[in-house]
C-alpha positions in Angstrom: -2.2 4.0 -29.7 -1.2 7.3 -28.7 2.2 8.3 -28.4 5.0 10.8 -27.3 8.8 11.8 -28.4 10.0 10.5 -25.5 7.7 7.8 -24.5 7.8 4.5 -26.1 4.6 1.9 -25.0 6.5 -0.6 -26.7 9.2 0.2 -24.1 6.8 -0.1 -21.6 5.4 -3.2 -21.7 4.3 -3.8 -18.2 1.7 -0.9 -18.7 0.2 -2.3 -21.7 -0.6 -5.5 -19.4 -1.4 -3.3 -16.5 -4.2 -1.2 -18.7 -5.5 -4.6 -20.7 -8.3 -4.9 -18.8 -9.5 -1.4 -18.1 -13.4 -1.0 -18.9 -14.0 2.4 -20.3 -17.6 3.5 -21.8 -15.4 5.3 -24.7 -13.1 2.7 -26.5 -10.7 5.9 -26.9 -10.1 6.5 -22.9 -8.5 2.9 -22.8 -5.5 3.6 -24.7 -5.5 7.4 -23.3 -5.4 6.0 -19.9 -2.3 4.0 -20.6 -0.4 6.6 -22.3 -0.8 9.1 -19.5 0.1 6.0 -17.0 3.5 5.6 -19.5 3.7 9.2 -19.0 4.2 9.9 -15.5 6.0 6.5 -14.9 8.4 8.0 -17.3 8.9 11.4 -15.5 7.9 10.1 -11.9 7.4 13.3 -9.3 7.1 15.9 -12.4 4.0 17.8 -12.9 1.6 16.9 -15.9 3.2 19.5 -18.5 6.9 17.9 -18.0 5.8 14.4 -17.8 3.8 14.6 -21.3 6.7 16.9 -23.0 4.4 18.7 -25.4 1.2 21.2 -25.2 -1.2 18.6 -27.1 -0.1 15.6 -25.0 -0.2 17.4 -22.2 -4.0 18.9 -23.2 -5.0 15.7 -23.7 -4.1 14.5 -20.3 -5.9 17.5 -18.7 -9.1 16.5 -20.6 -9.0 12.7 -19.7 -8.5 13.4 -15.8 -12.0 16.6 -16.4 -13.5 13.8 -18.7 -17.2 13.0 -16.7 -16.4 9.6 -17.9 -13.3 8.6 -16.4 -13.7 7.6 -13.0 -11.0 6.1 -10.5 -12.5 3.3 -10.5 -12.5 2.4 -14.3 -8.9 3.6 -14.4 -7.9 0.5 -11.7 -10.0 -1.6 -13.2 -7.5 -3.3 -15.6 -4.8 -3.1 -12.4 -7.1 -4.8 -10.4 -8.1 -7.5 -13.0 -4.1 -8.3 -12.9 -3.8 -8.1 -9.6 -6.5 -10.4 -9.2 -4.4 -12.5 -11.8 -1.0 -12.5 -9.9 -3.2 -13.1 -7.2 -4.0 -16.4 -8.5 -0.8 -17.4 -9.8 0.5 -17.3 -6.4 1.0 -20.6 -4.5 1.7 -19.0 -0.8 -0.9 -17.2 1.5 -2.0 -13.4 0.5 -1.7 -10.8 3.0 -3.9 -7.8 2.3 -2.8 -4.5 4.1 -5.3 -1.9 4.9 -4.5 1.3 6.0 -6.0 5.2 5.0 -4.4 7.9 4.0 -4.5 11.6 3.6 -4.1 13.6 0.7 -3.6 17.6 2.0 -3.9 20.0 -1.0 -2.7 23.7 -0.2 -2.4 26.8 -2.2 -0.6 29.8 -1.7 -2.9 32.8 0.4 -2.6 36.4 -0.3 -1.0 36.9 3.1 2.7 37.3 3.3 4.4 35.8 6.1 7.7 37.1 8.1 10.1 34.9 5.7 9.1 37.2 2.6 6.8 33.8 1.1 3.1 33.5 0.7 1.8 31.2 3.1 -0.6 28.8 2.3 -3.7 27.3 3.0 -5.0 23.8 3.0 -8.1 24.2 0.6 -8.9 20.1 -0.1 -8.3 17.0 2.1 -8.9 14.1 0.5 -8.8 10.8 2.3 -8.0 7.4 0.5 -8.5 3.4 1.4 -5.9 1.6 0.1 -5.6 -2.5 0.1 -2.6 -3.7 -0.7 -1.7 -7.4 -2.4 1.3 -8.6 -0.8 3.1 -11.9 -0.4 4.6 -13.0 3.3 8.4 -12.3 2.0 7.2 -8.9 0.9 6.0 -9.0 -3.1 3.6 -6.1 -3.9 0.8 -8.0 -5.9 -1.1 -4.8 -6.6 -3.5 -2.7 -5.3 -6.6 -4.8 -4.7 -9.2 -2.4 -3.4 -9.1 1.2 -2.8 -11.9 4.1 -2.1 -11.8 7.9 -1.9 -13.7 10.9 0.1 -13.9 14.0 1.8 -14.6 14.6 5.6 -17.7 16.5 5.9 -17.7 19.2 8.1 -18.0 19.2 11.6 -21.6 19.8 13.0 -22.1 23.4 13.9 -21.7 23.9 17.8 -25.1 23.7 19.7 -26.2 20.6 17.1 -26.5 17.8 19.5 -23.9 14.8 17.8 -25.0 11.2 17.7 -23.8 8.8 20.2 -20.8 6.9 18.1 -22.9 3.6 19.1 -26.5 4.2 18.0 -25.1 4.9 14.4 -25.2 2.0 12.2 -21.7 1.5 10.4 -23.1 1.6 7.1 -23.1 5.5 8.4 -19.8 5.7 9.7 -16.1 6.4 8.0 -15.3 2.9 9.5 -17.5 1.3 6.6 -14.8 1.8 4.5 -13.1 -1.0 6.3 -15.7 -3.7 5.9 -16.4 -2.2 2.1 -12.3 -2.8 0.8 -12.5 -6.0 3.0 -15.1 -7.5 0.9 -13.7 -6.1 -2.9 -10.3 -7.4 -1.8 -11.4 -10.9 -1.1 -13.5 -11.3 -4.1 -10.1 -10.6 -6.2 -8.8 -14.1 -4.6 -10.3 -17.4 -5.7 -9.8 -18.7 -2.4 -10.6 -17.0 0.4 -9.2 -19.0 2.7 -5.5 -18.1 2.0 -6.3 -14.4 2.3 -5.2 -12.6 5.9 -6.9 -9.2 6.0 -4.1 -7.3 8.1 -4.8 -3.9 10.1 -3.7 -1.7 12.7 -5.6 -0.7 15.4 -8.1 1.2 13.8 -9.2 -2.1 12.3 -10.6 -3.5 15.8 -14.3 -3.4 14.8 -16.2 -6.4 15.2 -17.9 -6.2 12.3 -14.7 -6.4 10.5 -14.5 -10.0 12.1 -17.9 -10.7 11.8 -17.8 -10.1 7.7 -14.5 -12.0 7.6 -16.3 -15.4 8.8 -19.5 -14.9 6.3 -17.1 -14.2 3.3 -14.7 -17.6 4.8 -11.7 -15.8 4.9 -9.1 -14.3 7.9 -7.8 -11.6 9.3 -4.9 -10.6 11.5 -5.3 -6.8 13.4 -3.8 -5.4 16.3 -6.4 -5.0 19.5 -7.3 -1.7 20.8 -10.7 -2.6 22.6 -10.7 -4.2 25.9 -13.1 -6.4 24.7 -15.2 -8.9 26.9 -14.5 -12.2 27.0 -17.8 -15.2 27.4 -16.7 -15.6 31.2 -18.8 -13.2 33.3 -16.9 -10.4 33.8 -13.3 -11.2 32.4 -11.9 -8.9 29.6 -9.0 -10.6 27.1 -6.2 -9.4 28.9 -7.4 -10.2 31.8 -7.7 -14.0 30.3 -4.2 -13.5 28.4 -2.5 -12.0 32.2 -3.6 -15.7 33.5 -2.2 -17.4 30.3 1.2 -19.2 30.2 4.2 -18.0 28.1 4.8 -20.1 25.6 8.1 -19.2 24.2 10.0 -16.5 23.7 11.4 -14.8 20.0 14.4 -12.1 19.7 13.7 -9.9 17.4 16.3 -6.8 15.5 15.1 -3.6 14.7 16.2 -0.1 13.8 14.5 3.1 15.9 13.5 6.1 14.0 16.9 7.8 14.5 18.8 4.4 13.2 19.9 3.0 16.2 20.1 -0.5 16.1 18.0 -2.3 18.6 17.5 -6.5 19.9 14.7 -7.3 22.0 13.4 -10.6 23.4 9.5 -10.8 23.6 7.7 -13.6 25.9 4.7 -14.7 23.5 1.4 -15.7 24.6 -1.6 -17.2 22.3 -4.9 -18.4 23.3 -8.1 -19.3 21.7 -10.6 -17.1 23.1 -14.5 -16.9 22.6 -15.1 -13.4 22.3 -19.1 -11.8 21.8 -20.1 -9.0 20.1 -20.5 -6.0 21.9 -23.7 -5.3 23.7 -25.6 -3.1 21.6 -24.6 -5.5 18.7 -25.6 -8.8 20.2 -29.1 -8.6 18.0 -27.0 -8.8 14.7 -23.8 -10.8 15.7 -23.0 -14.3 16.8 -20.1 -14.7 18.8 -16.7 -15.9 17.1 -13.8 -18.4 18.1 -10.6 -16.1 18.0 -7.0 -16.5 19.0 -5.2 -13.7 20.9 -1.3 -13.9 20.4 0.3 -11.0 22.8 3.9 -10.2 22.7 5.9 -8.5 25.4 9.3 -7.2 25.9 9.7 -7.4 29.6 13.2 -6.5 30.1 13.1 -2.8 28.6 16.7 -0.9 28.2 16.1 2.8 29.6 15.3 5.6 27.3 12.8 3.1 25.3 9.2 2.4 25.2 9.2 -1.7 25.8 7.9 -3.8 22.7 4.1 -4.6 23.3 2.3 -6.4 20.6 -1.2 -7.1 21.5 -3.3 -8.9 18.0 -6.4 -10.8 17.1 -6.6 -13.4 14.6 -9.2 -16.1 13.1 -6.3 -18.2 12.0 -5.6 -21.4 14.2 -2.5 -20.5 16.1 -1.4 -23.9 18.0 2.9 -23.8 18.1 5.0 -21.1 19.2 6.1 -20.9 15.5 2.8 -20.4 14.0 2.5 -17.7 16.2 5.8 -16.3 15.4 4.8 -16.7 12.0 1.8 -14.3 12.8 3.8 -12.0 13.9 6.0 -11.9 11.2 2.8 -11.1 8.7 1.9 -8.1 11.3 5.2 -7.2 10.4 4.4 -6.7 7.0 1.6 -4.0 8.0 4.3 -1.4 7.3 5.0 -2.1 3.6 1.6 -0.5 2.9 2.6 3.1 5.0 5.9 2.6 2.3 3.4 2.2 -0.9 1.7 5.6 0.3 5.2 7.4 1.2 6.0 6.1 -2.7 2.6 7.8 -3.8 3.5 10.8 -2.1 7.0 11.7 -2.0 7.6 9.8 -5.2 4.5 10.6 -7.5 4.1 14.0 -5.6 0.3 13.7 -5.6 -0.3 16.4 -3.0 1.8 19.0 -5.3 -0.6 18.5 -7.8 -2.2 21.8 -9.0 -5.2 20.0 -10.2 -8.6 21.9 -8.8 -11.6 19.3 -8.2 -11.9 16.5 -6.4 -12.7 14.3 -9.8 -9.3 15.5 -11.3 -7.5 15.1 -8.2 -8.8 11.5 -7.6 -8.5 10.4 -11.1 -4.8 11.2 -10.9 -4.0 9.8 -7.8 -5.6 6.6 -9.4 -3.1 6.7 -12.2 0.0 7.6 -9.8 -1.1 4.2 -7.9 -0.6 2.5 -10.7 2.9 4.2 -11.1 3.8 3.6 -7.2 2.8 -0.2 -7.2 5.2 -0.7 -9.9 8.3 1.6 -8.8 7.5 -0.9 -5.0 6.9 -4.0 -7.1 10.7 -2.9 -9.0 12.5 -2.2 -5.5 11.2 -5.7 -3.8 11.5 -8.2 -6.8 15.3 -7.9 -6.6 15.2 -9.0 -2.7 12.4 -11.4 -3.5 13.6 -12.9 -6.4 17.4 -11.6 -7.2 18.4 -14.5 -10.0 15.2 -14.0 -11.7 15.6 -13.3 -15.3 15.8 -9.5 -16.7 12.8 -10.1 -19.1 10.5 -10.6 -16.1 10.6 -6.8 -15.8 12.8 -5.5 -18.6 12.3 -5.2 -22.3 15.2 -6.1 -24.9 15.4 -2.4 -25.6 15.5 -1.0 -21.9 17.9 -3.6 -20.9 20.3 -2.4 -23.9 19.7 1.0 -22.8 21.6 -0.1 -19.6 24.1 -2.0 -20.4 25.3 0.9 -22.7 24.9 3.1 -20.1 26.6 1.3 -17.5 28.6 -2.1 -19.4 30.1 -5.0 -17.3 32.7 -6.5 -18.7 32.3 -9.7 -16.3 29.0 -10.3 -17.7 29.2 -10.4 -21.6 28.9 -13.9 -21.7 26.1 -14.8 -19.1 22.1 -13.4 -19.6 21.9 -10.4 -16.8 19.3 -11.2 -13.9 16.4 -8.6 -12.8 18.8 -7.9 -10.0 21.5 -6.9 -11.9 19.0 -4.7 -14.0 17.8 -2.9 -11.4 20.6 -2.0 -9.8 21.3 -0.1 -12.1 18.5 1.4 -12.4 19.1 2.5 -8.9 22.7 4.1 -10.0 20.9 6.4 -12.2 19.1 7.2 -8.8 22.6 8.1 -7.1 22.9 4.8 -5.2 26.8 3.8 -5.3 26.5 0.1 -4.8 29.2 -0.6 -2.1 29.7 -3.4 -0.9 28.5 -2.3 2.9 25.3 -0.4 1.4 22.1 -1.4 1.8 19.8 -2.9 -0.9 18.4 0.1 -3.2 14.9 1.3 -2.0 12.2 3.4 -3.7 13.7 6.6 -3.5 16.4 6.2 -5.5 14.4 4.0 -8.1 11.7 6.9 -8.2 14.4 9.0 -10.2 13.9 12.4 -12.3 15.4 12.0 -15.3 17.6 14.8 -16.6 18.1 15.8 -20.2 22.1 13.8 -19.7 19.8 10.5 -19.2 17.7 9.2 -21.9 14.2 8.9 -21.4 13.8 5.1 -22.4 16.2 4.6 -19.4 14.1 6.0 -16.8 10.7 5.0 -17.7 
C-alpha cells in the first residue's frame, strides 16, 4: 500500500477498516483511496499539496479525484458497509438525521474592490444530502446515505413555471428526501428501530408514506397545516382542543450564550391524517401521533419555545413523548457534522475546478469529519472505554511522551484520557470549569514542533 514520510496506515488503523469494503473497478484505486483519506485526516483543513507533503503523492491524489472511475459513491462505499456494520452491533434505536447542505465555491474576479483585494465570485454551488447514523445519547455511527447536485438555472422570465403540485416528486429536489430515506434504511437489518428525523423541510407526505411501505419511522417537525379526517378540522385545530398532558423544563443556551430554562406544556395525540388532495389517487391515509410543545410563559426579549412534530412511533405516556423530543433534539448534531466538513476539512476552500473533483473530495473529507465527530463524542458517550477502541499502541505512546502523567503509570489509560489530549494539542487547557473538548480543537493543524503521528 502506498505510503508517505509522514503518514503511517499502520498508524491509522481505523482507515484501513473504514476503506475495507470500498468497491473500485481498478483494484489500485482501493488502496489509493485510503491513503489520500490517511492523508487529509493527518493534515485536517490543509489544502492537497500540504496534506500529501510531496509532488508525487500529491500528483497522485490529483489524478485519483480526475480519475473517470472514481466516483463518490464508490469512495463511501466501504464507510457505508461499516456503518451498516456498527449499525448492526448496536442494541438501542438508530436515529438517522437528514438535512442538506451547500457547498459555495468562489474565486477571485479581476475587479478590485475599495479594500485594495480582489473580490470574488461564487462560480459553483454544489448542494449535498447528508444522513447521518446516530445513537439517542449522541454516537455518530457514520454516514449512511448521502447525494450530490447542482441547482439548475432558473427558467428564463416570460417561461410559464409549473405549478409546484402538478409535478410529480420524482421531478422535484424534494426526491432527494424519499431517495436517502430508502438507502439509509436498507443499511439497518431492522427497520423498525430506525427513526428518520428531519426539520421542517421534511413535511412531505410521501416521506411518511414511503416510511410505512419500507416498515420503519420517522420523527419531523410540521410545517403544513395539514387536514385532519374530520370535515374541515386542520391538526392544530385538533391539537388546540387536546388536553396537556404534562409539562417538561428544559435548559438551553441562546446564540449569544446566555443561559436559558423554559417549562413547555406537551400535548400528543394520535391523529388520522390523509394525503393531500391531488395525492389521494396514490396515497392511503396514515395513523400518526402529533406531540406539540409550548412554552407559554415567555420572558421578554425572547421568541417563546414552540415545538410542533409528527411521528409514526406510538406515543402513549408523557415520557415517551419527552423521549421524542429528546431525539428531535438530536436533529442538530447533523448541522455540527456539516460545520466539521466545512470549517474543519475546509471543503469550500478547495481550489479543485469540476464538479467530479470537487465531489469526489468532499466524499473523502466525510469520511475525515465522521471520524474527528465520532473522536469528540465517544469520550462523553463512553469516557472509561479502553484507549485501543480508537488508539493504536504507537499513537497512544506518541501521547504519553508528549504529555506524561505521572498518576497513571500504573493503570491502562481510557479513550478519555487519550483524547484529551489530543484536544491539548488543539489549545484546550483542561480546567476544571471548561467544558468537554469539541471538534474544533480536535480538528487541529499540526505544526512542524508536533509530530505528524500525533495528529493524524
Amino acid at each position: 500500500m502506498p505510503r508517505t514520510k509522514t503518514t503511517s496506515l499502520e498508524d491509522q488503523r481505523w482507515v484501513e477498516e473504514e476503506m475495507a469494503g470500498c468497491q473500485f473497478g481498478d483494484r489500485r484505486l482501493k488502496p489509493r483511496a485510503a491513503t489520500v483519506v490517511g492523508q487529509i485526516f493527518g493534515k485536517i483543513g490543509e489544502s492537497i499539496p500540504a496534506a500529501c507533503q510531496d509532488y508525487a503523492n500529491a500528483k497522485a491524489a490529483y489524478r485519483f479525484f480526475d480519475n473517470d472511475s472514481v466516483s463518490e459513491a464508490q469512495i463511501l462505499s466501504g464507510h457505508f458497509q461499516a456503518t451498516k456494520e456498527r449499525i448492526a452491533a448496536s442494541d438501542v434505536p438508530v436515529l438517522y438525521l437528514h438535512d442538506t447542505t451547500e457547498h459555495c465555491f468562489k474565486r477571485e474576479a479581476g475587479v478590485m474592490g475599495r479594500d485594495g483585494k480582489r473580490n470574488k465570485i461564487t462560480v459553483r454551488r454544489i448542494l449535498m444530502h447528508s444522513s447521518l447514523a446516530i445513537t439517542p445519547d449522541g454516537q455518530p455511527l457514520g454516514v449512511a446515505a448521502i447525494k450530490f447536485w447542482e441547482r439548475e438555472e432558473a427558467p428564463k422570465k416570460g417561461k410559464k413555471k409549473p405549478s409546484p403540485g402538478n409535478v410529480p416528486i420524482e421531478e422535484k429536489e424534494s426526491y432527494r428526501w424519499l431517495d436517502n430515506l430508502r438507502q439509509a434504511t436498507a443499511r439497518s437489518s431492522d427497520p423498525a428501530a430506525c427513526v428518520h428525523i428531519g426539520d421542517r423541510e421534511s413535511d412531505i407526505y410521501e416521506v411518511f408514506s414511503l416510511a410505512d411501505e419500507l416498515h420503519t419511522h420517522f420523527l419531523v417537525r410540521s410545517s403544513s397545516e395539514r387536514r385532519t379526517e374530520r370535515e374541515g378540522v386542520t391538526i392544530s385545530e385538533e391539537m388546540d382542543n387536546a388536553p396537556v398532558n404534562g409539562v417538561h423544563a428544559i435548559k438551553f443556551q441562546d446564540s449569544k450564550g446566555a443561559k436559558h430554562e423554559a417549562i413547555l406544556e406537551i400535548k400528543f395525540r394520535e391523529i388520522e391524517v390523509p394525503p393531500p388532495k391531488s395525492k389521494q389517487s396514490r396515497y392511503a391515509s396514515l395513523m400518526l401521533t402529533a406531540i406539540y410543545a409550548v412554552e407559554k410563559a415567555t420572558p421578554e426579549g425572547r421568541e417563546p419555545i414552540v415545538w410542533k412534530l409528527l411521528t409514526s412511533l406510538p406515543v402513549k405516556t408523557l415520557t415517551a413523548a419527552i423521549e421524542k423530543l429528546n431525539w428531535y433534539a438530536m436533529r442538530w448534531k447533523i448541522e455540527v457534522f456539516h460545520k466539521v466538513l466545512k470549517s474543519g476539512c475546509r471543503t469550500e476552500e478547495s481550489e479543485l475546478r469540476t464538479t467530479t473533483r470537487l465531489t469526489n473530495f468532499i466524499a473523502i473529507c466525510c469520511i475525515v469529519a465522521w471520524r474527528v465527530f465520532w473522536l469528540t463524542m465517544i469520550r462523553r458517550t463512553a469516557p472509561d472505554a479502553p484507549a485501543a477502541v480508537a488508539f493504536t499502541d504507537t499513537e497512544q505512546k506518541v501521547l504519553d511522551r508528549l504529555f506524561p502523567d505521572p498518576s497513571s503509570r500504573n493503570a491502562p489509560g481510557t479513550v478519555s484520557d487519550y483524547i484529551l489530549k489530543i484536544a491539548k494539542l488543539g489549545g484546550y487547557w483542561a480546567r476544571a470549569k471548561d467544558r468537554p473538548p469539541g471538534n474544533q480543537v480536535i480538528c487541529i493543524r499540526p505544526t512542524n514542533s508536533i509530530p505528524q503521528s500525533a495528529c493524524w
